[in-house]
VEXBA-81719 format. One record per atom (N, C-alpha, C, CB): x, y, z; residue in three letters. Coordinates in steps of 0.1 Angstrom, whole numbers, padded with zeros to 4 digits, always signed. Last residue first. Glycine has a CB too. Layout:
BEGIN
XYZAla...
***
This chain:
BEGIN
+0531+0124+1035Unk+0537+0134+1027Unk+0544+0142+1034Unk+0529+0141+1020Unk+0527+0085+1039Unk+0527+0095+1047Unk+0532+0110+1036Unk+0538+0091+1060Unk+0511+0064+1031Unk+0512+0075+1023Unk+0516+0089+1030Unk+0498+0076+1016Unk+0514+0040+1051Unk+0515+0044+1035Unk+0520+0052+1026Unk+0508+0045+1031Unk+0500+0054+1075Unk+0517+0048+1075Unk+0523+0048+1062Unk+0518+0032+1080Unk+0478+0062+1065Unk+0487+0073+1069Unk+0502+0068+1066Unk+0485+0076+1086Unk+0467+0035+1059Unk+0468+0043+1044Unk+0482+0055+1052Unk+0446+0054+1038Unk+0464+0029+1085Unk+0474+0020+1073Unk+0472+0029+1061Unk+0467+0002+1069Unk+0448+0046+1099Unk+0464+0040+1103Unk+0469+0034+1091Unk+0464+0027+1115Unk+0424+0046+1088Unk+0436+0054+1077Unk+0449+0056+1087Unk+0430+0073+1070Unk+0423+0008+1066Unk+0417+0019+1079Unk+0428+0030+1076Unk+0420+0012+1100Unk+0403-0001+1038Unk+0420+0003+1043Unk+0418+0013+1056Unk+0430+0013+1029Unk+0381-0005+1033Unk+0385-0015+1037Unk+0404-0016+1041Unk+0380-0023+1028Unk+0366+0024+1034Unk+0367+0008+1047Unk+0373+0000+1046Unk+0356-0001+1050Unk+0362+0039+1015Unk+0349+0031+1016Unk+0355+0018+1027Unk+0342+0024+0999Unk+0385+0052+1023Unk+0373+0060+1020Unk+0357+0049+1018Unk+0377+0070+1002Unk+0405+0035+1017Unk+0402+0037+1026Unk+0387+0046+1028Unk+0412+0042+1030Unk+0401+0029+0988Unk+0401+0017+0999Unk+0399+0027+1011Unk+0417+0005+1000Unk+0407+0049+0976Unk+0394+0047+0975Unk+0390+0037+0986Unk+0392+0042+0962Unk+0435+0058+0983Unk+0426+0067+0992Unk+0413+0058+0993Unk+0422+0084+0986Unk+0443+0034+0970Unk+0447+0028+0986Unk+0431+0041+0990Unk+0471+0033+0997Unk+0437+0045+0942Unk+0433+0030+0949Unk+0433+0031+0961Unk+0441+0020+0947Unk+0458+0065+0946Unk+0445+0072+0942Unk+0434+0057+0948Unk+0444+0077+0921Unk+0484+0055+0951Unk+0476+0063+0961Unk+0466+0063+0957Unk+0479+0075+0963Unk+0483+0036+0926Unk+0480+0033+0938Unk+0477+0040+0948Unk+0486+0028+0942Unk+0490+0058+0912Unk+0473+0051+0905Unk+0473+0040+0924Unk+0474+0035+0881Unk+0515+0068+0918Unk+0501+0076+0918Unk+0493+0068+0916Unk+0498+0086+0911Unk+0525+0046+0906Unk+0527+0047+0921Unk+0512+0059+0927Unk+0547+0055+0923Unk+0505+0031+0882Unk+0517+0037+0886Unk+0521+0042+0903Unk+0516+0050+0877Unk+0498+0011+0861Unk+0499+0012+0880Unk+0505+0017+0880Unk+0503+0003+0890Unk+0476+0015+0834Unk+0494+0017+0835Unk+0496+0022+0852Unk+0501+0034+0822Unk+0462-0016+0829Unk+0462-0004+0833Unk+0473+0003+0837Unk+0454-0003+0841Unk+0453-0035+0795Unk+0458-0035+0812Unk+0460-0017+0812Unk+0479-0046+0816Unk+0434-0054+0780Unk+0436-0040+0785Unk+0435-0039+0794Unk+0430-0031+0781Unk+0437-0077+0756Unk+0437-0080+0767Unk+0441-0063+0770Unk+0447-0094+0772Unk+0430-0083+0729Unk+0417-0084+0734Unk+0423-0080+0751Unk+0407-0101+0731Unk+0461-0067+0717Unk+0451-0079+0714Unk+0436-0074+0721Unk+0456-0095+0722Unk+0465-0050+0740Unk+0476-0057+0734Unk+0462-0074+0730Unk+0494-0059+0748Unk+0468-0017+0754Unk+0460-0025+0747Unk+0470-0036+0740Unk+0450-0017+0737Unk+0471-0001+0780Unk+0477-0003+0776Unk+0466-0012+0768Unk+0488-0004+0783Unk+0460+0034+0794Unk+0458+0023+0795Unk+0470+0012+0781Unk+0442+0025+0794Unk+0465+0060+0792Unk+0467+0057+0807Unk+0466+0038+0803Unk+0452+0066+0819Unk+0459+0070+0771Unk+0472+0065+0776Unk+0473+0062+0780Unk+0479+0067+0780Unk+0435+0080+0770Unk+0436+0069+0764Unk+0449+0065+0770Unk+0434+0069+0751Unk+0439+0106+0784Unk+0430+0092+0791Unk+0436+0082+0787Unk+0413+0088+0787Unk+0451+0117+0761Unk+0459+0120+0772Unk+0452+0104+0781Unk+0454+0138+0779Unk+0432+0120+0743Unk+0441+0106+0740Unk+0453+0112+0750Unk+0447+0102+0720Unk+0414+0136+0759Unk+0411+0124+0756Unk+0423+0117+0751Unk+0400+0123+0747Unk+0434+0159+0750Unk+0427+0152+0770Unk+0424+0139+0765Unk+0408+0160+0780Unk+0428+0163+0724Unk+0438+0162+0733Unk+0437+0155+0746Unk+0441+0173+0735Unk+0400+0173+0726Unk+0405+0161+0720Unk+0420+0153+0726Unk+0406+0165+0706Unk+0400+0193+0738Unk+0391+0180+0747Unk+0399+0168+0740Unk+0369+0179+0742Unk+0414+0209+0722Unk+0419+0207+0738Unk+0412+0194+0743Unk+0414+0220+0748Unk+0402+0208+0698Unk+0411+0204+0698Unk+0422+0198+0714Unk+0413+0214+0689Unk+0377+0224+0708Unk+0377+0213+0705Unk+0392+0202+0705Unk+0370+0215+0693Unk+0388+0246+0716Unk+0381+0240+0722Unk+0380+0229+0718Unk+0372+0244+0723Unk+0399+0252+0685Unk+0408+0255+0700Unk+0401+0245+0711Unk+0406+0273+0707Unk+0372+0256+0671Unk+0387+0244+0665Unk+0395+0242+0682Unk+0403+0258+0648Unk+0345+0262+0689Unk+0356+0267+0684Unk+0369+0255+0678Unk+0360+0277+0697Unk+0314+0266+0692Unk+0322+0258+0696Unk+0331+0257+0688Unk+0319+0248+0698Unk+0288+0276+0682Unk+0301+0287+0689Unk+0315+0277+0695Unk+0293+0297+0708Unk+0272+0260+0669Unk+0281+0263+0663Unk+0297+0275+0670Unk+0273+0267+0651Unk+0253+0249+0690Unk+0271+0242+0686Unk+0281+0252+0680Unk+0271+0230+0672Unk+0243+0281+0707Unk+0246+0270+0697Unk+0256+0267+0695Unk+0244+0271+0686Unk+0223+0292+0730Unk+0233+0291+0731Unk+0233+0284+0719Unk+0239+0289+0743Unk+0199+0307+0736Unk+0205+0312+0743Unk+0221+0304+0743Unk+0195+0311+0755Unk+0177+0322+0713Unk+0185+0315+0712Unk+0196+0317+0727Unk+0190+0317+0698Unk+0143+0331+0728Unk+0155+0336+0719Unk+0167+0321+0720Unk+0162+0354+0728Unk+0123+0324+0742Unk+0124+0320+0727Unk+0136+0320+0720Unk+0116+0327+0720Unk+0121+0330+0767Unk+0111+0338+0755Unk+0118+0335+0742Unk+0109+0356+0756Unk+0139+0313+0779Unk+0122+0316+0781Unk+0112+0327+0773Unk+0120+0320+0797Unk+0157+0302+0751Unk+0157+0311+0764Unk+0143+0306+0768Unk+0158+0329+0762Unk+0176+0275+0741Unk+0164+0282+0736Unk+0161+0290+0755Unk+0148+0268+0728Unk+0202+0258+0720Unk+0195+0262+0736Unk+0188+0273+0731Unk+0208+0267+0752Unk+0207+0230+0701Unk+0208+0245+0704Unk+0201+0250+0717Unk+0203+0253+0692Unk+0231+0206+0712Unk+0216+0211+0709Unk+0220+0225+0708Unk+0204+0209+0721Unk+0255+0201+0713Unk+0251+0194+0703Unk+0238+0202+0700Unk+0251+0177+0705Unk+0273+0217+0728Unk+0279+0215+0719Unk+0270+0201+0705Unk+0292+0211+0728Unk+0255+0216+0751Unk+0254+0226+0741Unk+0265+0222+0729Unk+0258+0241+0747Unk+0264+0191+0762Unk+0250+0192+0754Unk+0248+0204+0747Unk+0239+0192+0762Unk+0290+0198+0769Unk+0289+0190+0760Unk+0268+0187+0756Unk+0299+0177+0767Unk+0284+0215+0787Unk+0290+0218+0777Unk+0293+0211+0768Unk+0297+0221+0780Unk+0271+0198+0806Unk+0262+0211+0801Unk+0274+0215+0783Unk+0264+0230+0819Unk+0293+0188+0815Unk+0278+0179+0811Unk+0272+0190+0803Unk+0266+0175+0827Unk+0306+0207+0826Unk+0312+0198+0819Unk+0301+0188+0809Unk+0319+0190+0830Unk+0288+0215+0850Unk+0301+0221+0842Unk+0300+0212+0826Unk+0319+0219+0852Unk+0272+0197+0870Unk+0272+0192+0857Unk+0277+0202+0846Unk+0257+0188+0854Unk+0287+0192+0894Unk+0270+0203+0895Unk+0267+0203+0881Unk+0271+0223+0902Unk+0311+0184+0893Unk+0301+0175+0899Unk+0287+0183+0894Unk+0303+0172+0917Unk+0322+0204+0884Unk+0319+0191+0873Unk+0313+0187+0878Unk+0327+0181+0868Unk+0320+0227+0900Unk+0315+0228+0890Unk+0314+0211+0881Unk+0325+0239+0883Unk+0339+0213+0922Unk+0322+0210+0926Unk+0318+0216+0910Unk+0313+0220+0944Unk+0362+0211+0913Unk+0356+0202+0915Unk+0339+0201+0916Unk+0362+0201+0925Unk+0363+0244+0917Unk+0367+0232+0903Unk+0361+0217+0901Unk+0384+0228+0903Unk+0363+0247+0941Unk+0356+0253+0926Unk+0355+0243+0915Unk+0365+0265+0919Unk+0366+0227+0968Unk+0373+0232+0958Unk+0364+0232+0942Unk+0389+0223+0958Unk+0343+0236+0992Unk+0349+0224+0982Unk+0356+0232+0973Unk+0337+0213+0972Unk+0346+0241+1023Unk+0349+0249+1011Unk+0351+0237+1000Unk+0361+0259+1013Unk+0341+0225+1054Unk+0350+0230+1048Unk+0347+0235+1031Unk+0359+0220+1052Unk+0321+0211+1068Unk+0321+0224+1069Unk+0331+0234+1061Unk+0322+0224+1081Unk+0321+0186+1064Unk+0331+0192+1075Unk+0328+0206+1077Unk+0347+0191+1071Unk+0307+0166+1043Unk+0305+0180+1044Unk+0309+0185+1063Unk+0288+0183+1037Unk+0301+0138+1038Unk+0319+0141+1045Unk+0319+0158+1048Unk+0336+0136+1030Unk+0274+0120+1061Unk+0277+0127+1051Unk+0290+0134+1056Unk+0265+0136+1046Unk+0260+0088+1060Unk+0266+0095+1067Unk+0271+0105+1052Unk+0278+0087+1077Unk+0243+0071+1053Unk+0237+0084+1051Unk+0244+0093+1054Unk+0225+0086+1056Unk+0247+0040+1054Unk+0241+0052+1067Unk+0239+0066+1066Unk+0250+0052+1079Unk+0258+0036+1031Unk+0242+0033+1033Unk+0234+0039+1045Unk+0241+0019+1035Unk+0271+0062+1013Unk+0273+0055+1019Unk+0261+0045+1024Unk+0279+0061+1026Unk+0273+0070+0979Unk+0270+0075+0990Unk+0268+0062+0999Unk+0258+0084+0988Unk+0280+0074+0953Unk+0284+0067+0957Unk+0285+0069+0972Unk+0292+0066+0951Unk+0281+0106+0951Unk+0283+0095+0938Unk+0280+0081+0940Unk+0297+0095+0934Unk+0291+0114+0975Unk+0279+0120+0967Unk+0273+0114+0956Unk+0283+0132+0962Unk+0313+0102+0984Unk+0303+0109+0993Unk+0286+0109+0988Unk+0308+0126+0995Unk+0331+0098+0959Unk+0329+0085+0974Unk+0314+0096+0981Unk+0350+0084+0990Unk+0329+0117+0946Unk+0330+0100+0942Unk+0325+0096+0956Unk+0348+0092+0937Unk+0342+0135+0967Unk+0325+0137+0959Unk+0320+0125+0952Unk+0325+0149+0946Unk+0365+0131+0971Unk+0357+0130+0980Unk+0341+0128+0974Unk+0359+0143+0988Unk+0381+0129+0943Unk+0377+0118+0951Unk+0365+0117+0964Unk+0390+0114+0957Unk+0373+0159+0941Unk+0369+0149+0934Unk+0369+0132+0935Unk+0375+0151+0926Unk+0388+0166+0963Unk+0379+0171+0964Unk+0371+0159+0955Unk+0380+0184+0962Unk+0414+0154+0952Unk+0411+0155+0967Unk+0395+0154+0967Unk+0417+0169+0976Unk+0414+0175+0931Unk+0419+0162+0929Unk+0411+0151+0938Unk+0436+0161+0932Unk+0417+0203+0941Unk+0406+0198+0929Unk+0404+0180+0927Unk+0414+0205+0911Unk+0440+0204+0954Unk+0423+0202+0962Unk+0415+0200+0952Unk+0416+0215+0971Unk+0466+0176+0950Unk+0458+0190+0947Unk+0443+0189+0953Unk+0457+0194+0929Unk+0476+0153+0968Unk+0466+0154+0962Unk+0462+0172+0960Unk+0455+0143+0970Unk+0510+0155+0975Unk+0493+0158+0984Unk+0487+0157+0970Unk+0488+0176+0995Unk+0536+0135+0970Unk+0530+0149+0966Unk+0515+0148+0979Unk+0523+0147+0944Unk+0576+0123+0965Unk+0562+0124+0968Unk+0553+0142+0969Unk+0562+0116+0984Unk+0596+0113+0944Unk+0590+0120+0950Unk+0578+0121+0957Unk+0590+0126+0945Unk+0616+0090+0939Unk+0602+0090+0934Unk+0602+0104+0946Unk+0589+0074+0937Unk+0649+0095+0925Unk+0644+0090+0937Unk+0630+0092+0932Unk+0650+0097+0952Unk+0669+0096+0903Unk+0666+0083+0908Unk+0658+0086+0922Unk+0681+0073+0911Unk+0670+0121+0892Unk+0676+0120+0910Unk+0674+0107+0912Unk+0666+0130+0923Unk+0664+0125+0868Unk+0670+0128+0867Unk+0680+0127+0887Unk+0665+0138+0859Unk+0639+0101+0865Unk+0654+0105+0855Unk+0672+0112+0859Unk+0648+0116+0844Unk+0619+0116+0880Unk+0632+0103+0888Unk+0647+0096+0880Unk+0622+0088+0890Unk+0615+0134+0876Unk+0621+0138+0883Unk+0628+0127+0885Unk+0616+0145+0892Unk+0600+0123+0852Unk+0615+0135+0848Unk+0622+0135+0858Unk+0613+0152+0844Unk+0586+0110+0860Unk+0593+0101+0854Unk+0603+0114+0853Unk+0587+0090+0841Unk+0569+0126+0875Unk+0578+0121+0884Unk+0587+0113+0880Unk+0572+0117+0892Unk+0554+0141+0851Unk+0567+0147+0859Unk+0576+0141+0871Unk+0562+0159+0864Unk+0545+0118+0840Unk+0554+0128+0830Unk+0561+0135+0843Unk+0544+0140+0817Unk+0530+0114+0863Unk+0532+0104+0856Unk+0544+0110+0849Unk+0521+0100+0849Unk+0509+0139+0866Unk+0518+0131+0875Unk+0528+0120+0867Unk+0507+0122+0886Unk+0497+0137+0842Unk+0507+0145+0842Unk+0512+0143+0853Unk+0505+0157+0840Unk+0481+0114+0847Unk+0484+0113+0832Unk+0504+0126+0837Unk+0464+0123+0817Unk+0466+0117+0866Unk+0475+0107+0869Unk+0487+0109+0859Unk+0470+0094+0869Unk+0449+0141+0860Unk+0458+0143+0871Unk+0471+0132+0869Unk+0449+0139+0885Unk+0431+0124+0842Unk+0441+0136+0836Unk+0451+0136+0842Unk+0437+0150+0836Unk+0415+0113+0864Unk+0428+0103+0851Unk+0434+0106+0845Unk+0426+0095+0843Unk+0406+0127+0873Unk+0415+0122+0878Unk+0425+0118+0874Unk+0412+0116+0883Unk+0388+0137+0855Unk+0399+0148+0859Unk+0409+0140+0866Unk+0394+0162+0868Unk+0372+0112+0853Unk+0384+0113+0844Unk+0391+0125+0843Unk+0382+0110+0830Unk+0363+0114+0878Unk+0370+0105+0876Unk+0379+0110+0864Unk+0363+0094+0875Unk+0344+0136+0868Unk+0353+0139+0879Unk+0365+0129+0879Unk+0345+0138+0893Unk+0323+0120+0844Unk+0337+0138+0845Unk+0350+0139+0856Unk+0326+0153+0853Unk+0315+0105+0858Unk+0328+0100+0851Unk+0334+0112+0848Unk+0327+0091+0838Unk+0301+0116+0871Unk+0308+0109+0883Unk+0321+0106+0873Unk+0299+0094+0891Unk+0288+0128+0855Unk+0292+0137+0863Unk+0300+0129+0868Unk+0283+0145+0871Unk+0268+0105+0843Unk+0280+0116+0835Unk+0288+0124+0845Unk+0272+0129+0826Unk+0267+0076+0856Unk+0264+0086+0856Unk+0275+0097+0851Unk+0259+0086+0868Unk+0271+0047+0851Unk+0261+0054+0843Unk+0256+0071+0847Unk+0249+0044+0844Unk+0282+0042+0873Unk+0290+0043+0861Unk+0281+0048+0851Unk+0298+0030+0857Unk+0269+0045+0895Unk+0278+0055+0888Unk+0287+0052+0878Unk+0286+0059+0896Unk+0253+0021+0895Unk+0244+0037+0891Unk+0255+0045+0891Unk+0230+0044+0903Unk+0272+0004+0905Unk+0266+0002+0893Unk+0261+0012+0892Unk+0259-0008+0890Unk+0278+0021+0931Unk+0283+0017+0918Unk+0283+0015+0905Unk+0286+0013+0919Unk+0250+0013+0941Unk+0250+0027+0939Unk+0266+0030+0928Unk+0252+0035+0958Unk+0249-0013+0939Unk+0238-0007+0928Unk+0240+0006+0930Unk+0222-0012+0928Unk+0285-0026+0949Unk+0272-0025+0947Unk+0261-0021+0937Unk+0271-0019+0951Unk+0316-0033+0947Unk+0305-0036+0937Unk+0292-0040+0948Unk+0310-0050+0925Unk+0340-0012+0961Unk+0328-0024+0962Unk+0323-0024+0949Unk+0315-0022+0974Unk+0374-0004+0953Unk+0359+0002+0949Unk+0348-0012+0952Unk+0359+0007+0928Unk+0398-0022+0950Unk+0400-0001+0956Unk+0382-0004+0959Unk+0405+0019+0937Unk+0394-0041+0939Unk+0388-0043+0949Unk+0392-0030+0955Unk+0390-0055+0957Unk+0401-0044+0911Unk+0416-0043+0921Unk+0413-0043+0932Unk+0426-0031+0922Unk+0378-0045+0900Unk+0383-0054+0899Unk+0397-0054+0909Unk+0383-0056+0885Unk+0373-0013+0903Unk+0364-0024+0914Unk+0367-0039+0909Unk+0344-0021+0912Unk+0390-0004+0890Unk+0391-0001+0906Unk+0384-0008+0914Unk+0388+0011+0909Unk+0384-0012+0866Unk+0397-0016+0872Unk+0398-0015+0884Unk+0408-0011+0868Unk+0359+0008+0864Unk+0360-0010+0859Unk+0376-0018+0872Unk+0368-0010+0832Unk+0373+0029+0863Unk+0362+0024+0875Unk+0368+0010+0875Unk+0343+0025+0872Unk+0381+0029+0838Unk+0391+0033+0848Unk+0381+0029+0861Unk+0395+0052+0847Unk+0362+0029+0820Unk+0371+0015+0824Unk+0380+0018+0832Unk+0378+0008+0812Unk+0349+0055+0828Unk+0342+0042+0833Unk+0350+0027+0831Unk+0329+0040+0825Unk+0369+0067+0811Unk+0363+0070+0831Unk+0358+0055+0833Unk+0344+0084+0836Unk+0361+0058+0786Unk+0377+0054+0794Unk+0375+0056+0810Unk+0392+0067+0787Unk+0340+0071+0786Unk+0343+0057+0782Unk+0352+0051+0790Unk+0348+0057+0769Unk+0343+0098+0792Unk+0333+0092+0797Unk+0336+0076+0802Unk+0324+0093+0787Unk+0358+0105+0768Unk+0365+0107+0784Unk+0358+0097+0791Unk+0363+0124+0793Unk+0342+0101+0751Unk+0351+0089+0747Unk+0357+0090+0761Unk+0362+0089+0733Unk+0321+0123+0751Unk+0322+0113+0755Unk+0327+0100+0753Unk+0314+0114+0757Unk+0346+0141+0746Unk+0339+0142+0761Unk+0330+0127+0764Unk+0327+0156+0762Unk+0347+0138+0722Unk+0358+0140+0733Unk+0352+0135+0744Unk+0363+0155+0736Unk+0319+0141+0713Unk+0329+0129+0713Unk+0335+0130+0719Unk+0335+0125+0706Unk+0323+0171+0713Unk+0309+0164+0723Unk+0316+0149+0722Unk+0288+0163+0715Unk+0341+0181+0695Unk+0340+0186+0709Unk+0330+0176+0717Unk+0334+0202+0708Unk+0326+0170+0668Unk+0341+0165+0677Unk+0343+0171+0690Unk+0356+0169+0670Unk+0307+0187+0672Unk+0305+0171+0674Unk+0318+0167+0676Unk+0297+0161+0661Unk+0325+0214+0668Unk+0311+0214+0679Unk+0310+0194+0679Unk+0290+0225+0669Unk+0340+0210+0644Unk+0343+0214+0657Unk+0331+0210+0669Unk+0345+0229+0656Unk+0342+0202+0616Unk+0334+0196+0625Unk+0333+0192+0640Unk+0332+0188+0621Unk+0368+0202+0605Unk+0361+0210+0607Unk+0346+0214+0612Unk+0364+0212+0600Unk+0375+0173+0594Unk+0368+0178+0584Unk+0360+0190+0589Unk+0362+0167+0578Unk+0392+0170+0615Unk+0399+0168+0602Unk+0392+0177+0593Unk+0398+0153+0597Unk+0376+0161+0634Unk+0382+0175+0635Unk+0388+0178+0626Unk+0390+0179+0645Unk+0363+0138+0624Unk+0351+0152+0627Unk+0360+0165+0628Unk+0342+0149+0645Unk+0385+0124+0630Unk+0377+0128+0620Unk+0372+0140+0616Unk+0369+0122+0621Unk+0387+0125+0660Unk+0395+0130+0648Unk+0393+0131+0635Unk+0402+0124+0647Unk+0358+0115+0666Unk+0370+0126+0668Unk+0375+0132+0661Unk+0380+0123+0672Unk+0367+0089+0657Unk+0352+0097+0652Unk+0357+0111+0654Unk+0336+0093+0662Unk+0387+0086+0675Unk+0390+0082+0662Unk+0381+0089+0654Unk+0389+0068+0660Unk+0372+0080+0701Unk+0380+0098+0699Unk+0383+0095+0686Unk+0395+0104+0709Unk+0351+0063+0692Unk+0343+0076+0697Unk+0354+0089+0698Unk+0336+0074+0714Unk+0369+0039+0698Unk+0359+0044+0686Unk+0355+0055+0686Unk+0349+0038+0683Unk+0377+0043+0725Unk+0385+0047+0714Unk+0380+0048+0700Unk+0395+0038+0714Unk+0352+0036+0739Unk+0362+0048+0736Unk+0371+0054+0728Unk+0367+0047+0740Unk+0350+0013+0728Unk+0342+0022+0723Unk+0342+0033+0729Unk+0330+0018+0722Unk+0372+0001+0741Unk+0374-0004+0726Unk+0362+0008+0723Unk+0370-0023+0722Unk+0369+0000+0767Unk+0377+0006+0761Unk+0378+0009+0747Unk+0386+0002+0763Unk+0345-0013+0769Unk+0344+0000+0775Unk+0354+0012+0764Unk+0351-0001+0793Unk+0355-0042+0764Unk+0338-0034+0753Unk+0347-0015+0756Unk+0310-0038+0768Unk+0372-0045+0783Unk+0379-0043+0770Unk+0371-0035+0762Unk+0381-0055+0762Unk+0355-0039+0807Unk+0366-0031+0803Unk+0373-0029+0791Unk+0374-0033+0808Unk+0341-0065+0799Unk+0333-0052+0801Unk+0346-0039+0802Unk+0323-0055+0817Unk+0361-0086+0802Unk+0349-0081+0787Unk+0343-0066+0787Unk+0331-0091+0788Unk+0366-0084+0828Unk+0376-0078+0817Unk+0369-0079+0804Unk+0390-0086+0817Unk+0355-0091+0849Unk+0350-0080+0843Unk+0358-0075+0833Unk+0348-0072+0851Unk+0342-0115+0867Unk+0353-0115+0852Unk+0347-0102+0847Unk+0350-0129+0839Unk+0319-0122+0883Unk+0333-0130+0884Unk+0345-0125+0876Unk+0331-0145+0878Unk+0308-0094+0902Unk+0310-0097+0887Unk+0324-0107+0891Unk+0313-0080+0876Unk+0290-0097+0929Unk+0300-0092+0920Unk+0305-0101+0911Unk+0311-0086+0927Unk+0254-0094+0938Unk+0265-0100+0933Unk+0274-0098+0926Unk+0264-0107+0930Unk+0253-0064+0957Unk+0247-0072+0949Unk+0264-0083+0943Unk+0237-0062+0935Unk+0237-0046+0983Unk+0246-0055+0975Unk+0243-0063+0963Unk+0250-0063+0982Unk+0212-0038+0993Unk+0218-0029+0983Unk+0230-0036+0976Unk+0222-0016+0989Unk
***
């Protein structure tokens, strides 16, 4: 199932990023000229874009193996949904621990909300499943939120935002056109919330490390082995 890892993957992060950002620019457009419903479906998939150069980085920082169940998640919509609720997560982590540290010089620490948690778990479990088949279902309740994007929430709403949907007897069961300025304008938002996260200068796109982007790295390391969680606990104690 291994496969040979990529010597140089910064082509493939710059391509990633660069037709992300073409896709929320189209965006903006589209929302300029009241062309709510396709600027709503761009959002989503420029989130996509940026998810997947957010991977990109995790399996070049070695957080993430390079296998073919990896390589099959980056091509999968649901896996980059969840990832880029992550990359929301980091986005407002980020704004509130630079206020808190403005104002106390000290970093604070946090737990992973369960939507957050839960979405790393499902990356790693379900997305990206192990080779022994072992499975992380404890018995415990996935958090709602989470498991709606993984079960394709998010997926679905961006295909109605382009097809029309048809019942079993024909009737109309859903159209772009219910896709609202508000709606649209929120995805759009989010998306150059993603885009942040990254930094562009010429051909070279670096990633903004923040102290959160390493917890979120060290969990990935541990969650696929190569950080035991004596050393992630000692780490990240809360």
């Amino acid at each position: 199932m291994d496969q040979t890892r990529p010597k140089n993957l910064s082509p493939a992060i710059r391509v990633s990023f660069e037709n992300g950002t073409r896709l929320l620019e189209d965006s903006q457009y589209l929302l300029e000229y009241g062309r709510f419903p396709t600027a709503y479906a761009l959002s989503i998939l420029a989130q996509e874009e940026y998810a997947k150069t957010f991977l990109l980085f995790l399996v070049q920082d070695n957080a993430i193996p390079w296998n073919s169940n990896v390589h099959r998640a980056l091509r999968d919509h649901t896996c980059k949904q969840l990832v880029a609720s992550i990359m929301d997560y980091l986005d407002e982590e980020w704004e509130k621990w630079t206020a808190i540290y403005l104002t106390t010089r000290k970093l604070p620490t946090s737990k992973f909300p369960a939507h957050i948690a839960d979405a790393l778990n499902i990356i790693r479990h379900e997305k990206v499943p192990r080779e022994d088949g072992w499975s992380w279902d404890d018995g415990t309740p996935c958090d709602k939120r989470a498991r709606a994007i993984a079960d394709g929430e998010i997926d679905k709403q961006k295909q109605n935002a382009i097809y029309v949907g048809l019942g079993k007897t024909g009737q109309v069961s859903s159209s772009p056109i219910k896709i609202t300025e508000n709606e649209a304008t929120i995805e759009y938002e989010k998306t150059k919330r993603l885009k942040g996260i990254f930094n562009s200068f010429g051909k070279n796109i670096e990633l903004l490390k923040t102290v959160q982007y390493s917890k979120v790295s060290d969990t990935f390391r541990a969650l696929f082995g190569s950080m035991t969680v004596e050393e992630y606990s000692k780490r990240w104690r809360d």
